[in-house]
C-alpha positions in Angstrom: -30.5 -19.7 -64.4 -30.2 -16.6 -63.3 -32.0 -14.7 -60.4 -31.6 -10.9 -59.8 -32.7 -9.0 -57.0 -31.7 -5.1 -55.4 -30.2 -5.3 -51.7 -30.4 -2.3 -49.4 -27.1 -1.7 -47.9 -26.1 0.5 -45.2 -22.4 2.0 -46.3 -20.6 4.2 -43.2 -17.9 6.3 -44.1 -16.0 8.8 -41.8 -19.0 8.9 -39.6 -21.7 9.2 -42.0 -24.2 6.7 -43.0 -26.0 6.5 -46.3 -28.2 3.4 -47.9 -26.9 2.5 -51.3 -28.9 0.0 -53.5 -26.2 -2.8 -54.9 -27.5 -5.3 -57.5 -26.3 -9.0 -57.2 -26.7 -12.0 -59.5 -26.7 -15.5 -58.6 -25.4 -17.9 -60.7 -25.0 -21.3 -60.1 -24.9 -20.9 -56.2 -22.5 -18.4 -56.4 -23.3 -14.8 -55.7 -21.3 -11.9 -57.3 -21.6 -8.3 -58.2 -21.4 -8.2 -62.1 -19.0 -6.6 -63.8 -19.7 -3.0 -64.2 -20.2 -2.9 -60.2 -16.7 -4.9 -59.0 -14.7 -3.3 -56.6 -10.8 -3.8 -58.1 -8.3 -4.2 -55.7 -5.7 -1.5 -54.7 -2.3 -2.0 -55.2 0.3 -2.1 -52.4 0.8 1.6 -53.3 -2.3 2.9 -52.9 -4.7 2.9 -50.5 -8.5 3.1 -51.5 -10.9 5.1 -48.8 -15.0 4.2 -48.4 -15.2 7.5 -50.5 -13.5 6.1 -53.5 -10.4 8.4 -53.1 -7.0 7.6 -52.8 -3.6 8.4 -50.4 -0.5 8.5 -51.5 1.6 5.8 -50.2 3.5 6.7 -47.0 7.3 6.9 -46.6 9.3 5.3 -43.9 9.8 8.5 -42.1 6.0 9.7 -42.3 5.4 9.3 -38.8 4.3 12.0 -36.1 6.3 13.5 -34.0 5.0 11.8 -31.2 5.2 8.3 -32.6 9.0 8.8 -33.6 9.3 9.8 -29.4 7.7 7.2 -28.6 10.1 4.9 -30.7 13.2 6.6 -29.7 12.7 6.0 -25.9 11.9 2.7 -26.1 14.8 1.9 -28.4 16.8 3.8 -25.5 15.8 2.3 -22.2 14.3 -0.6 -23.0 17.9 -2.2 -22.2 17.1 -0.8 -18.8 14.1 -3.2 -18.2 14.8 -6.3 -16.7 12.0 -9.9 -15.9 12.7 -10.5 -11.9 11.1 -14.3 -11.3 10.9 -15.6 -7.8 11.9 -19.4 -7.4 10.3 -22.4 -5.1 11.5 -25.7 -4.3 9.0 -28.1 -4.7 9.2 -31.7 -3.8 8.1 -34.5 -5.7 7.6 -37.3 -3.5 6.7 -40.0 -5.8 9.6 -39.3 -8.1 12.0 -38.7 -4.9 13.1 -35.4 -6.4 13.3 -31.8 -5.7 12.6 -29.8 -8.8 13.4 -25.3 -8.7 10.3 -23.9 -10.7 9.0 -20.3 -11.2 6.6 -19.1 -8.9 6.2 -15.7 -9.7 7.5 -12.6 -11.9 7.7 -9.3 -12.3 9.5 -6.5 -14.0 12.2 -3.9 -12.8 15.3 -1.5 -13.9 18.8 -0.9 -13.8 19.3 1.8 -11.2 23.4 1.9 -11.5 25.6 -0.4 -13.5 26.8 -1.3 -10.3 24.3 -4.2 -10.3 21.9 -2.8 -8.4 17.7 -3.5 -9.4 14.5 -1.2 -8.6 11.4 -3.1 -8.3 8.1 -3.5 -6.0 8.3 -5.3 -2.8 5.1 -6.9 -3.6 6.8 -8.6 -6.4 9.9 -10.3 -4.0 7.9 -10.6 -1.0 8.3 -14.1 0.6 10.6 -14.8 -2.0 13.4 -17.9 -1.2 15.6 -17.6 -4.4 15.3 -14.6 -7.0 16.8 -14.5 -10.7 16.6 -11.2 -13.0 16.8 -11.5 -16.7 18.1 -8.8 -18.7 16.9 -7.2 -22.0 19.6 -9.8 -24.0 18.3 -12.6 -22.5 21.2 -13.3 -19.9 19.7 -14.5 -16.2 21.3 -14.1 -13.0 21.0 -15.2 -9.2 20.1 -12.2 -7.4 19.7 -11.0 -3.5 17.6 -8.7 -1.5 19.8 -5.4 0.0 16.9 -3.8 1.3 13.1 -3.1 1.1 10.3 -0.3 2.4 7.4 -2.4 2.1 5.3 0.7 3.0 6.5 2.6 -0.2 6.6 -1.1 -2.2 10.2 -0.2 -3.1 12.3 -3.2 -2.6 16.8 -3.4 -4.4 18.2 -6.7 -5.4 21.7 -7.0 -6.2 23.2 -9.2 -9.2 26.8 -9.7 -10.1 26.8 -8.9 -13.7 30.1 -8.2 -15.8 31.1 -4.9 -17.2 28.5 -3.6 -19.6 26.0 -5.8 -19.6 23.7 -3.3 -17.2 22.4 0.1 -18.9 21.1 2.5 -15.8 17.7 3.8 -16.1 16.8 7.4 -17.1 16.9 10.0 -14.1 16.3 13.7 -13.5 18.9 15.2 -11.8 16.4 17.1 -9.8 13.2 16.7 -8.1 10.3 15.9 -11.2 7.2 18.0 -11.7 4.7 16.2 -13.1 1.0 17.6 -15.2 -1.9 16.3 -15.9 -2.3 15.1 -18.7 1.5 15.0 -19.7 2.7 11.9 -21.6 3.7 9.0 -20.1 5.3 5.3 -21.3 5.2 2.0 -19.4 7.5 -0.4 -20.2 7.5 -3.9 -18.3 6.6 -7.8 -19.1 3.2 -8.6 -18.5 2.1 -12.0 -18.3 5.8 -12.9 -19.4 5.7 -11.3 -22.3 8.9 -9.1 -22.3 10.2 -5.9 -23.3 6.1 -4.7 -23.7 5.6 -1.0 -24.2 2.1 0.9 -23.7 1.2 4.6 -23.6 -0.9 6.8 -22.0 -1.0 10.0 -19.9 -0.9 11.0 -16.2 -4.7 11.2 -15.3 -4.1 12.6 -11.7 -1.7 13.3 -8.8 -1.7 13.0 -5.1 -3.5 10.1 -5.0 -3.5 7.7 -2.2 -3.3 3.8 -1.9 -3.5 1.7 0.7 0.0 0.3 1.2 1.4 -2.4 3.5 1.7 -1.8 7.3 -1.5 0.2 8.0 -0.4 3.3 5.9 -1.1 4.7 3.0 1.4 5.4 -0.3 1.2 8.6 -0.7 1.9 11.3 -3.5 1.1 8.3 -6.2 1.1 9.2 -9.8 -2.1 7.8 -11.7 -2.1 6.8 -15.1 -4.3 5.4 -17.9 -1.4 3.6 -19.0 -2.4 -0.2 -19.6 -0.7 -2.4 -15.9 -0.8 -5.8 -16.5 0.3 -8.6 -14.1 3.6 -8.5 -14.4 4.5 -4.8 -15.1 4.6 -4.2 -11.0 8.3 -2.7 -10.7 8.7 -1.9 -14.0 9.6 2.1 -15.2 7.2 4.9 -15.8 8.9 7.0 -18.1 8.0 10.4 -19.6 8.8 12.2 -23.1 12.6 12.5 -22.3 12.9 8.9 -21.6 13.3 9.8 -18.0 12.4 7.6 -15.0 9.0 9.2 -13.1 7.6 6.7 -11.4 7.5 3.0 -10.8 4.6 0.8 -12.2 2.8 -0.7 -8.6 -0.8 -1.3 -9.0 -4.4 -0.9 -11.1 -7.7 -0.7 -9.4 -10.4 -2.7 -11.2 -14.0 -3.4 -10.1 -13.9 -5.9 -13.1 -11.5 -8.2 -11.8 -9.5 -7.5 -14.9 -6.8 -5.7 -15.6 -9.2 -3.1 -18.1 -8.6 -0.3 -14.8 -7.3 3.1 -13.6 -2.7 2.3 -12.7 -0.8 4.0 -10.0 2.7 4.4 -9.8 5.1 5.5 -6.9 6.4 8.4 -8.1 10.0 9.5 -8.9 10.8 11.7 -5.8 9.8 8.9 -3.6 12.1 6.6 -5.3 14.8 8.8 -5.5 14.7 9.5 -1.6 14.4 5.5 -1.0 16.3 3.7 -3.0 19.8 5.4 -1.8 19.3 4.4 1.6 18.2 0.8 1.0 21.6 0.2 -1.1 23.2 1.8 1.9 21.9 1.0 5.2 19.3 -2.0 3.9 16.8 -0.1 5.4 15.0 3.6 5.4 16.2 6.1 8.3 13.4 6.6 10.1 12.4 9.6 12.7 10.6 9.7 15.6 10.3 11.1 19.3 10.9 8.3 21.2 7.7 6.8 21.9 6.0 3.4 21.9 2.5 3.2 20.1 0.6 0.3 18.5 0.3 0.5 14.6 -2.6 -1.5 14.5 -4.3 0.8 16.6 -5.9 -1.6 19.1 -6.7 0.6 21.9 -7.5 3.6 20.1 -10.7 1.3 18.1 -11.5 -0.4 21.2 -12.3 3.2 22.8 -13.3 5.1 19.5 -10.4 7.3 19.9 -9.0 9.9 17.1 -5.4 9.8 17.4 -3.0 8.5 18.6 -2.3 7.0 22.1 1.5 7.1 23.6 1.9 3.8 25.3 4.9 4.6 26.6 7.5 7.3 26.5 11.3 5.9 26.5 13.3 7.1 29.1 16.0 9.7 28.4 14.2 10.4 25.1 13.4 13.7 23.1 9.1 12.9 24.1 9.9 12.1 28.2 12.1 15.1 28.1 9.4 17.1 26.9 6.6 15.7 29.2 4.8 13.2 27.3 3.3 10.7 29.5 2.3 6.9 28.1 -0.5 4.6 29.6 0.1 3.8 33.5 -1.2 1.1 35.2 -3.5 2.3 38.5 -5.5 -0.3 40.7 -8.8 -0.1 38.7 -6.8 -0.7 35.6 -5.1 0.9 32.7 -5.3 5.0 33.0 -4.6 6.6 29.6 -1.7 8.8 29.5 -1.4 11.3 25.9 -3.0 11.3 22.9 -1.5 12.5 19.9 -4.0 14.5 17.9 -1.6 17.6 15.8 1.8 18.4 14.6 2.5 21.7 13.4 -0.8 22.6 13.1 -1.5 19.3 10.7 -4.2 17.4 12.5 -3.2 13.4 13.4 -6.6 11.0 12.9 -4.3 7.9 13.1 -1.5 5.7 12.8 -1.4 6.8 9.1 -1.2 10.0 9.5 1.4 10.2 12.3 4.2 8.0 10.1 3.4 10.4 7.3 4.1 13.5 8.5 7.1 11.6 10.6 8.1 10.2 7.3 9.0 13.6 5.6 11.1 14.9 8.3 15.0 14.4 9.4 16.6 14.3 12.4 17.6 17.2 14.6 14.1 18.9 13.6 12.1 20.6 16.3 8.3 19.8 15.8 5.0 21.0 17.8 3.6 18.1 19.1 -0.3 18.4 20.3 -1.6 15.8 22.4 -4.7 15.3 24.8 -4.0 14.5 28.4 -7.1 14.8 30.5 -9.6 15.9 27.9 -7.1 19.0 27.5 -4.7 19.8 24.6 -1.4 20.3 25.7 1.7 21.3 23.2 5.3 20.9 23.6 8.3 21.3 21.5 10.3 18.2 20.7 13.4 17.7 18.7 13.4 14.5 16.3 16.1 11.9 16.4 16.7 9.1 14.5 15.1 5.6 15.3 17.5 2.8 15.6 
């Protein structure tokens, strides 16, 4: 027996919607549309639109120009990425054995192919044994040389043999970045290597709260997708050219569905030279002694920057800075730091900031407040040891 019956049914095609009447037939407790109404089924060849026309098959080359960029510089530096895991010893007690097992992982790059590796401090911190697997698979032990935890830069070192390590992409010169310029992430989220996502630089100058009480500056923001486990690994832009280093996302969600930052290019380039050669970053200052965590200065709602202490025979006690001294009623505060050049110092922050983007042998104008008066001197910077 046969039952028919008309079915409204809402068709939506390139953004328009339009109600088209199809007639069905039920037979046996199967429902079909009848003859005259049956959709046929395109070939491979030919693709078949809501509209009922047709495109022509595509060729292997019919990609855009932006897709075949996007193809050639992952093809190029994805040999650059590498899968850093940290490594813990855990005991098993009622077995009697000691077993090494993954605790962690991250991603990073081939700075040189003298066996040196770029990624986040974040991802090594607290780390007892380290292994970095390259692109072909191939793992090997690696150390620490040197870390900045307040720019989340940290080098490892592996002993690889000749050309098994590609270096990353680098502008000879400092990078200008635009908003809105294209950008490519490549790292191993969740595990998963060699993973490639797009996007664009959504803003510049931003500012994260880093490790240490300061803030990383100057960070690069991108819509590009940051997964767990792309921390350290390359920000790349059309060229295939390192400019900046995948850290972080922000996410009221809890998921990973947020806004990424990266530290940007310059930073790395001024960072990651003085790690492979000292182990640490040169550092300036005027020979003083001040709290980081700001104790003092909460304690009395103070906006600056107290001197504890100025060292003897430094650049600040040859100046006239005076630190904290000790009177019979108690502690009498000595400067405060509150300008340099001009640039007004809040905080701890603020001070390592404008400290961090100097060299030695520079003369400053320091402003402090000694006795509810501002007071300036002219100091030369020298290098902390």
């Amino acid at each position: 027996m046969r039952l028919r019956h008309q079915v409204p049914f809402l068709l939506f095609a390139a953004g328009l919607g339009a109600v088209v009447t199809l007639t069905l037939v039920h037979q046996r407790g199967r429902e079909h549309v009848p003859n005259s109404a049956q959709a046929t089924t395109p070939s491979p060849s030919v693709t078949a639109t809501a509209a009922g026309s047709v495109l022509p098959p595509l060729s292997p080359q019919a990609r855009t120009e932006d897709e075949r960029n996007t193809v050639a510089v992952f093809a190029r530096t994805a040999r650059s990425c590498v899968f850093v895991t940290q490594h813990q010893i855990v005991v098993d007690y009622f077995a009697g054995g000691a077993y090494d097992v993954p605790a962690g992982s991250g991603s990073g790059f081939v700075w040189d192919e003298g066996g040196y590796i770029v990624t986040n401090f974040h991802v090594i911190a607290d780390a007892r044994n380290l292994t970095v697997t390259l692109h072909d698979q191939r793992t090997f032990p690696a150390r620490v040389v040197g870390s900045e935890p307040r720019k989340d830069i940290a080098v490892l070192k592996i002993d690889a043999p000749a050309g098994a390590l590609v270096a990353i992409g680098r502008h000879a010169q400092r990078v200008d970045l635009d908003v809105g310029q294209k950008v490519i992430a490549i790292g191993n989220p969740f595990g998963l290597d060699q993973t490639l996502t797009t996007g664009v630089i959504s803003a510049l100058g931003r500012q994260v709260e880093g490790i240490g009480g300061v803030k990383i500056r100057e960070m690069v923001q991108t819509d590009a997708a940051i997964n767990p486990g792309n921390s350290g690994g390359p920000l790349l832009d059309s060229t295939g050219r390192l400019i900046g280093m995948n850290t972080m996302i922000y996410s009221k969600s809890g998921t990973s569905a947020g806004i990424g930052f990266a530290v940007p290019a310059n930073t790395i380039a001024r960072v990651v030279p003085q790690l492979i050669k000292m182990g640490h970053v040169e550092q300036v200052g005027i020979g003083i002694d001040i709290d980081p965590a700001q104790r003092l200065e909460r304690r009395l709602g103070i906006r600056g920057v107290v001197v504890i202490a100025a060292r003897p025979e430094g650049p600040a006690a040859a100046a006239g800075i005076k630190g904290l001294k000790r009177t019979v009623t108690g502690i009498e505060l000595g400067d405060v730091i509150v300008g340099i050049d001009g640039k007004a110092i809040e905080n701890y922050d603020d001070l390592y900031n404008e400290f961090d983007m100097r060299k030695p042998d520079e003369t400053i104008k320091l402003t402090v407040v000694r006795d509810e008066k501002k007071v300036e001197a002219s100091i030369k910077l020298v290098a902390l040891q």
